[in-house]
C-alpha positions as CSV (number, residue, x, y, z in Angstrom):
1,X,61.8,32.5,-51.0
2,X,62.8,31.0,-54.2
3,X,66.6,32.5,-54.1
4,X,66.5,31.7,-49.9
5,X,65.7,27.8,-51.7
6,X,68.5,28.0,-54.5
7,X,70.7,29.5,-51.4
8,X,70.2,27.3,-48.6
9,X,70.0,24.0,-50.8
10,X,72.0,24.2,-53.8
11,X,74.9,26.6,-52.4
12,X,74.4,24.4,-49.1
13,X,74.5,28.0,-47.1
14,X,72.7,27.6,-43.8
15,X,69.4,29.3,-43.0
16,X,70.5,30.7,-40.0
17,X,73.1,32.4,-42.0
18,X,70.5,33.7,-44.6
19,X,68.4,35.2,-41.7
20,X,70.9,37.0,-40.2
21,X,72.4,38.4,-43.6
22,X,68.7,40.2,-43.8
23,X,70.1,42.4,-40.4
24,X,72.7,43.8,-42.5
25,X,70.3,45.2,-44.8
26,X,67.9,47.5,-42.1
27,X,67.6,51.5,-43.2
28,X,70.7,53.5,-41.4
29,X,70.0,54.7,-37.7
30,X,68.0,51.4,-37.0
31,X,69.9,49.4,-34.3
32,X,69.0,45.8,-33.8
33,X,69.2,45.0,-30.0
34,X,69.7,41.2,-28.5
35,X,66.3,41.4,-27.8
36,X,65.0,42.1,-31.3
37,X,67.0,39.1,-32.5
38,X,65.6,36.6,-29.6
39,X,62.0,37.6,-30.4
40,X,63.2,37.0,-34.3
41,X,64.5,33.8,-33.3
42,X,61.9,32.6,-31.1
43,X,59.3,32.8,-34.3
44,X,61.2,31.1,-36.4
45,X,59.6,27.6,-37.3
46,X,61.2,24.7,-35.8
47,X,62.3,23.1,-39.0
48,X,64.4,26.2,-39.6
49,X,65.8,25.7,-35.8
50,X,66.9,22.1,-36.6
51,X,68.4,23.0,-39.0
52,X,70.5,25.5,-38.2
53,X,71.3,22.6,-35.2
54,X,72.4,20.1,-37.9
55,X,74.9,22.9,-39.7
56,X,76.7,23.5,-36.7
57,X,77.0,20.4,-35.2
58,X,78.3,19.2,-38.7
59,X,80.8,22.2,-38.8
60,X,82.1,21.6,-35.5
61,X,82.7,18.0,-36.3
62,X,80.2,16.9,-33.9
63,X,78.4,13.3,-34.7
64,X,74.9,13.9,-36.1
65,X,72.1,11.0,-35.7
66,X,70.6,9.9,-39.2
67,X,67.0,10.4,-37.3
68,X,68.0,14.2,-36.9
69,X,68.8,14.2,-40.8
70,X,66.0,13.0,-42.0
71,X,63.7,14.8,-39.9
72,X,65.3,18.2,-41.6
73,X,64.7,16.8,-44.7
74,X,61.5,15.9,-44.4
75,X,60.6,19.3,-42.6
76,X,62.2,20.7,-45.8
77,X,60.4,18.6,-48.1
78,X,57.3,19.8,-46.2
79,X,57.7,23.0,-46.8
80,X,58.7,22.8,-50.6
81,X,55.5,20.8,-50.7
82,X,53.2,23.5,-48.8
83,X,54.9,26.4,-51.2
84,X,54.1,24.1,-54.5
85,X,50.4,23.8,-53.5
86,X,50.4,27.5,-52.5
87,X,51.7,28.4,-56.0
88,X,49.1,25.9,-57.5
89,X,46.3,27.7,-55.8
90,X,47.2,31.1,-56.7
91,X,48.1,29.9,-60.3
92,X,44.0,28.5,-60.5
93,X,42.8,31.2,-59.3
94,X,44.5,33.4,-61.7
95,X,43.6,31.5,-64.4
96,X,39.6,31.3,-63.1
97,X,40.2,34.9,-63.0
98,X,41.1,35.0,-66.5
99,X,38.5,33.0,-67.7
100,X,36.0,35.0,-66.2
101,X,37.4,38.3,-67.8
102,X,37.0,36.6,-70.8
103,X,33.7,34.9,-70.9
104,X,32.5,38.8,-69.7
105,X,34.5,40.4,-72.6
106,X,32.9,37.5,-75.2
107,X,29.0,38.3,-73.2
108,X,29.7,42.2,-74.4
């Protein structure tokens, strides 16, 4: 997830693109059919979905409302938000799992 990050926001490579880059790398003999890609698609969350929206209307020169903008952003921010609490969590626990260990190894 962290290079999918560095990827979609540093190198400013869409997330749509990054998805479908993940096709190319299925074992030999497995086909991906339309359908495999439309039930991909249709679990992807809606942040994701807007956007992939916002890059192409961009790239096509289409005008994009600031409303549409910010509403990516914030999805993103979201997201960056959920994954820095989820890393939190599992960085406690760890440690409370460490500190355990150690208070048994001291008991011994």
């Amino acid at each position: 997830l962290d290079q999918w990050m560095i990827l979609s926001l540093d190198k400013n490579i869409p997330t749509s693109l990054l998805l479908l880059s993940r096709v190319s790398t299925l074992p030999a003999g497995h086909s991906v059919t339309y359908e495999d890609l439309r039930r991909a698609v249709a679990h992807l969350p809606d942040s994701l979905i807007g956007e992939a929206k916002i890059t192409l209307a961009a790239k096509s020169g289409e005008k994009i409302d600031n409303r549409s903008r910010i509403e990516a952003v914030r999805a993103q921010e979201m997201m960056i938000k959920e994954e820095k609490d989820q890393q939190a969590r599992k960085d406690l626990l760890a440690s409370e799992k460490d500190r355990i260990k150690e208070e048994q190894l001291a008991k011994e």
